[in-house]
C-alpha positions as CSV (number, residue, x, y, z in Angstrom):
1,X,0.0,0.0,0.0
2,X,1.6,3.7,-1.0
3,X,2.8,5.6,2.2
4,X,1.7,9.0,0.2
5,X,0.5,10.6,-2.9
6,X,2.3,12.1,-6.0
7,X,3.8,9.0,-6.8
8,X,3.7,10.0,-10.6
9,X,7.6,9.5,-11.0
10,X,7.6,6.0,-9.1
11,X,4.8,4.4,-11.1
12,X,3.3,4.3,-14.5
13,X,-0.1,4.8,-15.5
14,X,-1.8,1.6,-15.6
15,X,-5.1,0.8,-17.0
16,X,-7.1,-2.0,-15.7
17,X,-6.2,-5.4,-18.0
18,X,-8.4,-5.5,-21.2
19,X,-9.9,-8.9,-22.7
20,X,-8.0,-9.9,-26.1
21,X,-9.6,-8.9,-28.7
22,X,-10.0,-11.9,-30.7
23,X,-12.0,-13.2,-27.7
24,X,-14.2,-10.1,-26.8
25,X,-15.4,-10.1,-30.5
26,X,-17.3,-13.3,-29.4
27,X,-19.9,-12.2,-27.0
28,X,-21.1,-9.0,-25.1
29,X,-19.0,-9.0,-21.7
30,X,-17.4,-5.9,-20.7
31,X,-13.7,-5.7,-22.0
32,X,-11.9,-4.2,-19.2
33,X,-11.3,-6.9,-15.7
34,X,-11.2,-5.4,-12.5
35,X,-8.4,-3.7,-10.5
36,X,-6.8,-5.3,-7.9
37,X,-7.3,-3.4,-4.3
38,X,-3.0,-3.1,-4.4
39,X,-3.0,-2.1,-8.1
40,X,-5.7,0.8,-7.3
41,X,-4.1,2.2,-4.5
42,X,-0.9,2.6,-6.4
43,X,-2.7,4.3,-9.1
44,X,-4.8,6.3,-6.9
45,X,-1.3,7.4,-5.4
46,X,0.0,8.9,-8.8
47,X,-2.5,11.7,-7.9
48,X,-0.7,15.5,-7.4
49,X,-3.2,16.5,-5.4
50,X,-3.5,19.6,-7.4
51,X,-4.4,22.8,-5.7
52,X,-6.7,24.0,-8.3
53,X,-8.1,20.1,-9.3
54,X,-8.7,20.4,-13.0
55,X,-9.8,17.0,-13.1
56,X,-12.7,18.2,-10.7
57,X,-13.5,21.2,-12.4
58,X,-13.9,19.3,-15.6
59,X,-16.8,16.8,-14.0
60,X,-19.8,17.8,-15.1
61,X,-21.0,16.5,-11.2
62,X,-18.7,18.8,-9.7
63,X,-16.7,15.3,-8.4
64,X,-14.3,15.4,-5.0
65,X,-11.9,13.5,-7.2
66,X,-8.3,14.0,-5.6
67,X,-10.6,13.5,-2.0
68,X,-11.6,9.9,-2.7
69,X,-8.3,9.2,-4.6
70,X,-6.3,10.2,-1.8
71,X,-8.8,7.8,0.3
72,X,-8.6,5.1,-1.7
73,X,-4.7,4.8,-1.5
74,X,-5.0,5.1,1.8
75,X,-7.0,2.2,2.1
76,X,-10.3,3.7,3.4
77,X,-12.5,2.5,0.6
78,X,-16.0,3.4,2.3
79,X,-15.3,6.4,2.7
80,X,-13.7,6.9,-0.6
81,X,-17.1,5.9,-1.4
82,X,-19.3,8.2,0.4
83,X,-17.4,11.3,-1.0
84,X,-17.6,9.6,-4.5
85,X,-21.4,9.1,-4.0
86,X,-22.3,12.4,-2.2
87,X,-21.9,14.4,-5.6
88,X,-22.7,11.5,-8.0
89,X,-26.3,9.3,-7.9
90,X,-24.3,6.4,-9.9
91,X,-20.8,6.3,-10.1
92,X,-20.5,3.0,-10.6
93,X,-22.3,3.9,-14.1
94,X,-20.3,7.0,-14.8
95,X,-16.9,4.5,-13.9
96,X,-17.5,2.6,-16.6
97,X,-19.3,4.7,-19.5
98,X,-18.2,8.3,-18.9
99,X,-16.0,9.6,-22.0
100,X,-13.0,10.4,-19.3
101,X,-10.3,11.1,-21.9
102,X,-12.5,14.0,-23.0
103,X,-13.4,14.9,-19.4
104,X,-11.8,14.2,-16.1
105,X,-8.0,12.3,-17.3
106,X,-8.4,14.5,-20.2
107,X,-8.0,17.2,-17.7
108,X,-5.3,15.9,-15.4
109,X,-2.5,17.9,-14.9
110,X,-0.6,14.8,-15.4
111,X,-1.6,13.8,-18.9
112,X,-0.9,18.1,-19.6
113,X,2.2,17.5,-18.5
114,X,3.3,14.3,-20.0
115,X,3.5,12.4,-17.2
116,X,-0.3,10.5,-18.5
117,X,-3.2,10.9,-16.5
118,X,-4.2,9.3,-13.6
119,X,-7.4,6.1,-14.3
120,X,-10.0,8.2,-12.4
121,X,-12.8,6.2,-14.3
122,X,-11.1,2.6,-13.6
123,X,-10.5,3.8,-10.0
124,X,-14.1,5.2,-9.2
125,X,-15.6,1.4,-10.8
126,X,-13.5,0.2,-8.1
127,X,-14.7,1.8,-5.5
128,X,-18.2,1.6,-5.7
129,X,-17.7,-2.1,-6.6
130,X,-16.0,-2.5,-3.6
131,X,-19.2,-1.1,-2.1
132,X,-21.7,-2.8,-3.9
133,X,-19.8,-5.8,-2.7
134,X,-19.7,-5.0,0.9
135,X,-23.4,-3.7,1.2
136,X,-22.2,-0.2,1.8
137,X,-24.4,1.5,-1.0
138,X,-28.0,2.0,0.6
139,X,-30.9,3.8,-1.3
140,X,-32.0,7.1,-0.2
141,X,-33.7,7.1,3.1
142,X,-36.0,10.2,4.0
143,X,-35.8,11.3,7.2
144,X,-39.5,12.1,7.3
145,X,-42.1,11.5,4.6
146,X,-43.8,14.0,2.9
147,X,-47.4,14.0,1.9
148,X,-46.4,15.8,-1.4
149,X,-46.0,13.6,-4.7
150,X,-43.9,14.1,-7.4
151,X,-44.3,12.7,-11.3
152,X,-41.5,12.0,-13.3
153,X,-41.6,11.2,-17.0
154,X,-38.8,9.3,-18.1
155,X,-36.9,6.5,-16.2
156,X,-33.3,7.3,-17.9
157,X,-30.6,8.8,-15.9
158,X,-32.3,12.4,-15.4
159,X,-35.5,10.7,-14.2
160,X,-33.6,8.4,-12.2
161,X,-30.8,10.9,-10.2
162,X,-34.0,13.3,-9.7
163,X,-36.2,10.7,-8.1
164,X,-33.0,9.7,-6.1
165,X,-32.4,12.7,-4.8
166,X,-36.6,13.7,-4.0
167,X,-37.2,9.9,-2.4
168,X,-33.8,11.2,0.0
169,X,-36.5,14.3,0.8
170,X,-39.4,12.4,1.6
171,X,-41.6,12.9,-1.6
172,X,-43.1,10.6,-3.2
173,X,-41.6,9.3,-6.5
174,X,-43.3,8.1,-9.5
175,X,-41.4,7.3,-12.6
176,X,-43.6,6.6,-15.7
177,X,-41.9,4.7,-18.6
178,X,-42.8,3.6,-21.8
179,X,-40.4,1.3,-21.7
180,X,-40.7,-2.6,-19.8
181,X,-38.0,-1.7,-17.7
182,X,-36.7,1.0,-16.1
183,X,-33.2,3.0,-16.9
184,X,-33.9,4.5,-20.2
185,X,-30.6,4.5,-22.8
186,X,-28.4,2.8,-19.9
187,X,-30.6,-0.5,-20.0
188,X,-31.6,-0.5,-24.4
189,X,-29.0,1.8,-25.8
190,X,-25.7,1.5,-24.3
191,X,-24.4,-2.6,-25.5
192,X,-23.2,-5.2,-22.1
193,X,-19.9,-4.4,-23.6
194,X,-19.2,-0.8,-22.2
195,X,-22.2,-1.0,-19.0
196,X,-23.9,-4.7,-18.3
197,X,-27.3,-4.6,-17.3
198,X,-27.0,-6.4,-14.0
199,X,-25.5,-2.8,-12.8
200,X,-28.4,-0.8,-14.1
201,X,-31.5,-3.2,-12.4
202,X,-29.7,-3.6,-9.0
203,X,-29.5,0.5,-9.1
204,X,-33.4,0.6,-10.1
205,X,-34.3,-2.1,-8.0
206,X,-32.5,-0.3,-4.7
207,X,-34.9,2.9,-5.8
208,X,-38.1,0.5,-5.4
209,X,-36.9,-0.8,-2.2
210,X,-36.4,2.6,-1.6
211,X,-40.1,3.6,-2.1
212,X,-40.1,4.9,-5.7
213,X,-42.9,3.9,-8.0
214,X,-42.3,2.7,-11.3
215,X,-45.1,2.7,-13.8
216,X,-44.0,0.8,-16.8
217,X,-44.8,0.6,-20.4
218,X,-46.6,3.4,-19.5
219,X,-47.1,6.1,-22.4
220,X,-48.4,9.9,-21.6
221,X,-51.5,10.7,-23.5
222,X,-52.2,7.0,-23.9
223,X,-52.7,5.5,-20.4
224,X,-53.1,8.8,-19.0
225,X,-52.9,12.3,-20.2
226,X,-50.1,14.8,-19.1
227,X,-53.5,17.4,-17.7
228,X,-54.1,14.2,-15.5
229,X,-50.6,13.7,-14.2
230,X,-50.3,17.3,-13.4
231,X,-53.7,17.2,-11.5
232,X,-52.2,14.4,-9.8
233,X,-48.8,15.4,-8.6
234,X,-47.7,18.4,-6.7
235,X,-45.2,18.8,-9.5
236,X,-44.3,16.9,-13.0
237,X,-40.6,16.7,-14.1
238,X,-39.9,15.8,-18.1
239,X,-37.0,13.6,-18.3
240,X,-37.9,12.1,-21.8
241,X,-34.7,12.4,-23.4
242,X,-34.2,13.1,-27.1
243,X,-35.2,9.2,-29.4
244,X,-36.0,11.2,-33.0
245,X,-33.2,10.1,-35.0
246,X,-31.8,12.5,-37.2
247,X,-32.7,12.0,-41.1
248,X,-30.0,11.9,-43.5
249,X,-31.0,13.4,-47.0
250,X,-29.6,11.4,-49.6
251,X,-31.0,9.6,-52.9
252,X,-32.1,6.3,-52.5
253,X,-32.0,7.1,-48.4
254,X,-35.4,5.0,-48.3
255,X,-33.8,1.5,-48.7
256,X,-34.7,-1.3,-46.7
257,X,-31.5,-1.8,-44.9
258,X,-30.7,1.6,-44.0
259,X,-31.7,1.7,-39.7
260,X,-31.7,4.4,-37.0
261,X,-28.9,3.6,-34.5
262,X,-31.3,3.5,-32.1
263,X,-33.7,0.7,-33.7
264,X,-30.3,-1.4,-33.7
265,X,-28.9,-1.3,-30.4
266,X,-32.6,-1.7,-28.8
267,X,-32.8,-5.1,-30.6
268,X,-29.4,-5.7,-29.9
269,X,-29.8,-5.2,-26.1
270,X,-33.4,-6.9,-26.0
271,X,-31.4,-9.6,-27.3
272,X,-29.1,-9.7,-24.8
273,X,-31.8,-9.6,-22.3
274,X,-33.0,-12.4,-23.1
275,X,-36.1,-11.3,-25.3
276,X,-37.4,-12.6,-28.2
277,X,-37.3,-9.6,-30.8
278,X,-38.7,-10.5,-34.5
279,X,-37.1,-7.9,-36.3
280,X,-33.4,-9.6,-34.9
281,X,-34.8,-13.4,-35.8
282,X,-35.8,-12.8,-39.5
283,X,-32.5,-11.2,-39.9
284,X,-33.7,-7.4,-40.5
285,X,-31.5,-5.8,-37.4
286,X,-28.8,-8.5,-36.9
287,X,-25.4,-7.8,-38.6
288,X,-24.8,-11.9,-38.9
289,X,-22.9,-12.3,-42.4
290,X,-23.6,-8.7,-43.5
291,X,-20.9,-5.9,-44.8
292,X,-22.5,-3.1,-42.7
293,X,-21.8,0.6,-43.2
294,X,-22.1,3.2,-39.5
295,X,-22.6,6.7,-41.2
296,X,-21.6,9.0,-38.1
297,X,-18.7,9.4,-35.5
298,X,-19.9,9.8,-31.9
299,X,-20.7,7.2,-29.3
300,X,-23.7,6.0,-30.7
301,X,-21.8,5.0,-33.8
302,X,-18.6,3.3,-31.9
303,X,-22.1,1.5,-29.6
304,X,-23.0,0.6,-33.4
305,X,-19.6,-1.1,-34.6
306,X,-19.0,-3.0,-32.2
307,X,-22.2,-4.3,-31.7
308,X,-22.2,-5.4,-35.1
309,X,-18.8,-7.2,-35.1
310,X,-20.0,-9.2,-32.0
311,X,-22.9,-10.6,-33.9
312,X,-20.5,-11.7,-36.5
313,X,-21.0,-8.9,-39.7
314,X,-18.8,-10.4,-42.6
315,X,-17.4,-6.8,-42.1
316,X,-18.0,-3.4,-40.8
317,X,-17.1,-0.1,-41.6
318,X,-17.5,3.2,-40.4
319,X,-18.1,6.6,-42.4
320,X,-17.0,9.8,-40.6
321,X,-16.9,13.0,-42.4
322,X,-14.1,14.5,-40.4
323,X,-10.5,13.0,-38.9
324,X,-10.3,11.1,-35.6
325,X,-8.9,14.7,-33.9
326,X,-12.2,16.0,-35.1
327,X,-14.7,13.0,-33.9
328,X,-17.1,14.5,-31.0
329,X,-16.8,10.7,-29.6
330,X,-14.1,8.9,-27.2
331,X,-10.8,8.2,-29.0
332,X,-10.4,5.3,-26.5
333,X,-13.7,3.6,-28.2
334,X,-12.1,4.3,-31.3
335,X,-9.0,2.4,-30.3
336,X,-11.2,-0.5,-29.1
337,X,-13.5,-0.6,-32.0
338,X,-10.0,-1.1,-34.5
339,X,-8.6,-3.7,-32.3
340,X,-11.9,-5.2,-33.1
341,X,-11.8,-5.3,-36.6
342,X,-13.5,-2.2,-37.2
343,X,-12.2,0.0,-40.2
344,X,-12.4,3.7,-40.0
345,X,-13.0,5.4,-43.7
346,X,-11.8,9.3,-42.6
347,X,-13.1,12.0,-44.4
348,X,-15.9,10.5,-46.2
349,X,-19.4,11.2,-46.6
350,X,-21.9,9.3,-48.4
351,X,-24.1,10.6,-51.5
352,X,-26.3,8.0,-52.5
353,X,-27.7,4.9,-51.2
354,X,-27.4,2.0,-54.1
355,X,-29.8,-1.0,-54.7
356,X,-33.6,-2.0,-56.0
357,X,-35.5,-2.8,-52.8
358,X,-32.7,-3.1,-50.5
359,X,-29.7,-1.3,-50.0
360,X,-26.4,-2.7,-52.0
361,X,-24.3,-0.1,-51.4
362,X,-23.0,3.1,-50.4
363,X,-21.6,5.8,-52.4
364,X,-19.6,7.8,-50.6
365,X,-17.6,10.8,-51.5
366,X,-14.6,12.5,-50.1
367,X,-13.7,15.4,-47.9
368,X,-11.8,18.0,-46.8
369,X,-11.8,20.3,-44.1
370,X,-12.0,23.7,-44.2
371,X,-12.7,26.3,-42.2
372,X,-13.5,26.0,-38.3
373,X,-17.4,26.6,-37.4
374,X,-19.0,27.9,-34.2
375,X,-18.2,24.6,-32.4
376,X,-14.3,25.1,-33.6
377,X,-14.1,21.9,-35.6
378,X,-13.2,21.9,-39.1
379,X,-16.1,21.9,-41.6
380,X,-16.0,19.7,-44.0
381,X,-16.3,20.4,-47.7
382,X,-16.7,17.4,-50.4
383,X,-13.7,17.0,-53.0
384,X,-15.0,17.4,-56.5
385,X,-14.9,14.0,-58.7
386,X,-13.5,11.3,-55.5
387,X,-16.3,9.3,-55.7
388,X,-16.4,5.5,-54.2
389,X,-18.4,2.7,-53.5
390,X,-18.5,0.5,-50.7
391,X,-20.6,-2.9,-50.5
392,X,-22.9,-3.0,-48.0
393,X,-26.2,-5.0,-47.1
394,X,-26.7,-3.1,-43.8
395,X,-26.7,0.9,-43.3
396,X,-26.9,2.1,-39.7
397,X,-27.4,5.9,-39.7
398,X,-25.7,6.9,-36.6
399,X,-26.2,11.0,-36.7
400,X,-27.5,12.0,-33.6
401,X,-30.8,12.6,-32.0
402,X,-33.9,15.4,-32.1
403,X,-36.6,15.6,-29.5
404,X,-39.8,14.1,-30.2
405,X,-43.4,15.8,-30.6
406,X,-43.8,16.7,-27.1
407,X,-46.6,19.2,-27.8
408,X,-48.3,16.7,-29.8
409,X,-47.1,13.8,-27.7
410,X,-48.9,14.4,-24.5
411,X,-51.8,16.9,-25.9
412,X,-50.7,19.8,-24.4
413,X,-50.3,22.8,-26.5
414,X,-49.1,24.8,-24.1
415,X,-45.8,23.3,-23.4
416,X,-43.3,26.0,-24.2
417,X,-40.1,24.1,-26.7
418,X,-37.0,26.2,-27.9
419,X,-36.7,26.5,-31.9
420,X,-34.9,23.1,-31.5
421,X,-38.1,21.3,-30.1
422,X,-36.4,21.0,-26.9
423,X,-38.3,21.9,-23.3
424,X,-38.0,25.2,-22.5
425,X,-37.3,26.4,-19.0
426,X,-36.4,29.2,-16.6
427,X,-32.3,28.6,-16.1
428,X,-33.0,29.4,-12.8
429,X,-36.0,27.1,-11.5
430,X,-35.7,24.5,-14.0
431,X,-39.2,25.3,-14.5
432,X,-41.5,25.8,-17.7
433,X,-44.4,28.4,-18.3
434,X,-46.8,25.8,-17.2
435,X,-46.9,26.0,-13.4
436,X,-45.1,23.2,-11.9
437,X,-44.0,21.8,-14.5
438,X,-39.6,21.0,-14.8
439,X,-37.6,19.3,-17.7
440,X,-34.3,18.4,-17.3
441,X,-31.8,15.9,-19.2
442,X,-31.4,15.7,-22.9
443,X,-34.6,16.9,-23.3
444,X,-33.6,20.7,-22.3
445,X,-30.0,20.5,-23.6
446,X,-30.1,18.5,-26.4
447,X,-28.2,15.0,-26.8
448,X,-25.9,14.7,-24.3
449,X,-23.8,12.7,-22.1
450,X,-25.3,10.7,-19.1
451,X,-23.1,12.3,-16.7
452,X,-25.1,15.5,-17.8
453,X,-28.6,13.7,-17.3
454,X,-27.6,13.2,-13.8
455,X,-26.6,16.5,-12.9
456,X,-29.2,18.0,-14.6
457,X,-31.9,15.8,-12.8
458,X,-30.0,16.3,-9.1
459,X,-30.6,20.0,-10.3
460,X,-34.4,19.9,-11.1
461,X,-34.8,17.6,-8.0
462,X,-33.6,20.6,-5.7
463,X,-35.7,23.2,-7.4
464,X,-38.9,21.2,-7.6
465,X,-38.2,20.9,-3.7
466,X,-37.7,25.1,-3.7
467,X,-41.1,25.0,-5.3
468,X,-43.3,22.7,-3.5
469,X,-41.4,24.1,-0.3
470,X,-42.8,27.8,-1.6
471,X,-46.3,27.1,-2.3
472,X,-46.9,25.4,0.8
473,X,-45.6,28.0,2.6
474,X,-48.1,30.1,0.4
C-alpha cells in the first residue's frame, strides 16, 4: 500500500487489464477486468493532489476526485465511497461509460504535463464495486415522509438521479416509462460491452426498495394524459430524453436496410436480455454475415460497430466525415473498435444509397476540411470527382438525435419548446411556463452525455423541492 500521494515518477499509469480482442469479438462481456485493491491504491497514489483540481472542475457532477483518490490509497474505501457518492447518484455507471479522456484524465495535470493521466474512471468502478460488494451502498432514506407527490416522466438517468435525490426528501416518486423496464438509454441503448445490465437493475431495484414507484410501459396521453398527471402530482418533471433520429437526406435514403442507430442497439440489447425480438430473428436488425456501413462518429456510432462485429458482420465499416482529432466521440472507443476489426474510412461522406429494394451499397464521397465553425471543428467540404463505393447490405445511420413531438405527444399545446423542439425552462428554477411543471436531461439541452442527465436531474430535484417548499408555505 503507498505511504503518500504524487507517486507520478515511481509508477506508470496503468489501466485495468483489457480482454483480447480476438475473444471479446465473441460475446457482449465488458472488455476491461477489475483492478486489484494493491494495483488501485498505487494508481490512486500517482494523484498530485492539485491545488486548483482540473480533473474536478472538468466533472460535469462537480466530483471530490483528488478526495476519494487520496482515500482510496489510503485504504479507506468506504469512505472513498461516500465522497464519490455524495456528488454522483451512480458512479459505478459514470466509472464505466463516462468519456474520461475527454473529461476528467483529459483534464489531469498529469496527462498536460506528459506524465499520463491518472485512471480516475477505472479507479471510481473500483470503489463503488467495492461497495456494492460489501453492502455499503443503501438507497436514499428520508428522514420524514412527505405527503407531497412528485411525477416523473422518463426513467433514464435524469429521471432516475432526480427521483434519487426527491425519495432522499421524503416525496413521493413516480417514474412513468414507456419502456418494460426501467433506466432508459443505460438498460436499451448502451451494449453489455461498455455498461452490463445487471448494474443498471440492481441500481433501479435499490430505488423501489427505496419507495419509488415505477409505472412501466406506461405512455403519456395514452394511459393517461399529461393534464391528468399534473392534476395528480404536486409537480411533474420531463425527463424524456431526445429518441427522434436525425434523417440523412440522400438519394435512395429509403432503402430497406438503412436503420436508425437507435432501432439497432434496442434489438441488440433486447437480445441480450433475453427477449425474443422479431425484427433480430428474421434477420432485418442482426449484422450476422452482413458488410454493414455506421454513417456518423460519436458514441452511438462506436455503440453501433461494435455491436455489429460481436454478432458476427462479414465486415463493418464506419463513415466519418471529419478525422479522428475532429470526432465528437471517445478516442479510446475508437481504439477499441480497431482492435476489433472495425475500419475507419476518414473524411468520407456518403451521396447516394445504391440498390432495388434493398440497400447494396454506399456511395460515398470524399472530404476536406475547411474552415473552423461555431463549435471550432473543421467543416468539411466534399472533393469534387472522389467518388467510391463501398458494399454493403446493412446501413446504420448513426447521426445524432432530435426531441420528439412533445406538444403533440402528451396533448398539451401549451408546453413552451425552444426553436430546437427541446423543453424550454427558466435557467434558474428548471421550471416551464406551465406552473409546476420542470424538464431536465437531454430533453432541455439537447443529446448529451449521461453524466449530464444526472446533474441535470440532481438540479431539477432541488428546485422542484424550492417549489413545493414555496407554495406550501403560500
Amino acid at each position: 500500500m503507498p505511504d503518500h500521494m504524487q507517486r507520478f515518477v515511481d509508477f506508470e499509469s496503468k489501466m485495468p487489464d483489457k480482454r483480447d480482442a480476438d475473444k471479446r469479438r465473441d460475446d457482449f462481456g465488458e472488455i476491461y477486468d477489475a483492478f486489484s485493491p494493491d494495483t488501485a491504491a498505487v494508481q490512486s497514489s500517482r494523484c498530485e493532489q492539485c491545488g486548483i483540481p482540473y480533473c474536478q472542475i472538468h466533472c460535469p457532477l462537480q466530483n471530490n476526485i483528488p478526495d476519494w483518490l487520496r482515500l482510496n490509497a489510503e485504504g479507506r474505501l468506504q469512505e472513498a465511497y461516500e465522497i464519490s457518492q455524495a456528488t454522483n447518484t451512480f458512479p459505478e455507471i459514470c466509472g464505466r461509460i463516462c468519456p474520461q479522456d475527454r473529461l476528467c484524465e483529459g483534464s489531469c495535470v498529469l496527462e498536460q504535463s506528459r506524465h499520463t493521466t491518472i485512471t480516475i474512471g477505472a479507479i471510481e468502478k473500483h470503489i463503488t464495486d467495492t461497495a456494492w460488494a460489501n453492502g455499503w451502498v443503501k438507497g436514499p432514506s428520508p428522514r420524514k415522509e412527505r405527503d407531497q407527490s412528485v411525477g416523473i416522466i422518463g426513467a433514464g438517468p435524469a429521471g432516475l438521479a432526480a427521483a434519487d435525490k426527491l425519495r432522499s426528501m421524503g416525496y413521493q416518486a413516480h417514474i412513468y416509462d414507456r419502456h418494460d423496464r426501467a433506466g432508459g438509454l443505460l438498460i436499451y441503448g448502451i451494449p453489455n460491452f461498455k455498461l452490463e445490465k445487471d448494474i443498471v437493475t440492481r441500481r433501479t431495484q435499490l430505488l423501489a426498495d427505496s419507495g419509488v414507484t415505477f409505472h412501466q410501459n406506461f405512455e403519456v396521453g395514452r394511459n393517461a394524459s399529461f393534464a391528468e398527471l399534473r392534476q395528480k402530482h404536486s409537480a411533474v418533471l420531463i425527463a424524456t430524453g431526445v429518441y427522434k433520429a436525425r434523417e440523412l437526406q440522400a438519394p435512395g435514403s429509403g432503402l430497406n436496410g438503412i436503420h436508425a442507430a437507435l432501432d439497432f442497439l434496442i434489438t441488440a440489447n433486447r437480445v441480450g436480455l433475453g427477449d425474443t425480438v422479431e425484427a433480430f430473428e428474421d434477420g432485418t436488425l442482426n449484422a450476422s454475415g452482413k458488410n454493414v456501413v455506421v454513417i456518423g462518429g460519436g458514441d452511438t456510432a462506436m455503440d453501433c460497430v461494435r455491436s455489429a462485429i460481436r454478432q458476427g458482420a462479414k465486415s463493418v465499416k464506419c463513415l466519418y466525415r471529419r478525422n479522428r482529432r475532429n470526432m465528437p466521440g471517445s478516442l479510446r472507443e475508437v481504439t477499441n473498435a480497431e482492435e476489433e476489426g472495425v475500419e475507419f474510412i476518414w473524411r468520407a461522406a456518403p451521396e447516394s444509397f445504391l440498390g432495388n429494394s434493398t440497400v447494396s451499397g454506399v456511395r460515398a464521397h470524399r472530404m476536406r476540411l475547411g474552415q473552423s465553425d461555431a463549435s471550432g471543428r473543421q467543416s468539411p467540404e466534399p472533393i469534387e470527382d472522389s467518388s467510391f463505393t463501398l458494399e454493403s447490405e446493412m446501413v446504420i445511420k448513426a447521426l445524432g438525435f432530435d426531441p420528439e413531438d412533445l406538444p403533440t405527444l402528451f396533448d398539451e399545446t401549451e408546453l413552451p419548446l425552444s426553436r430546437w423542439g427541446t423543453v424550454e425552462v427558466d435557467e434558474t428554477t428548471n421550471m416551464s411556463a406551465l406552473a409546476g411543471v420542470f424538464a431536465a436531461g437531454d430533453i432541455v439541452r439537447g443529446a448529451s452525455l449521461v453524466v449530464w442527465g444526472i446533474l441535470d436531474g440532481r438540479v431539477a430535484a432541488e428546485a422542484i423541492h424550492n417549489y413545493i417548499q414555496s407554495d406550501v408555505e403560500r
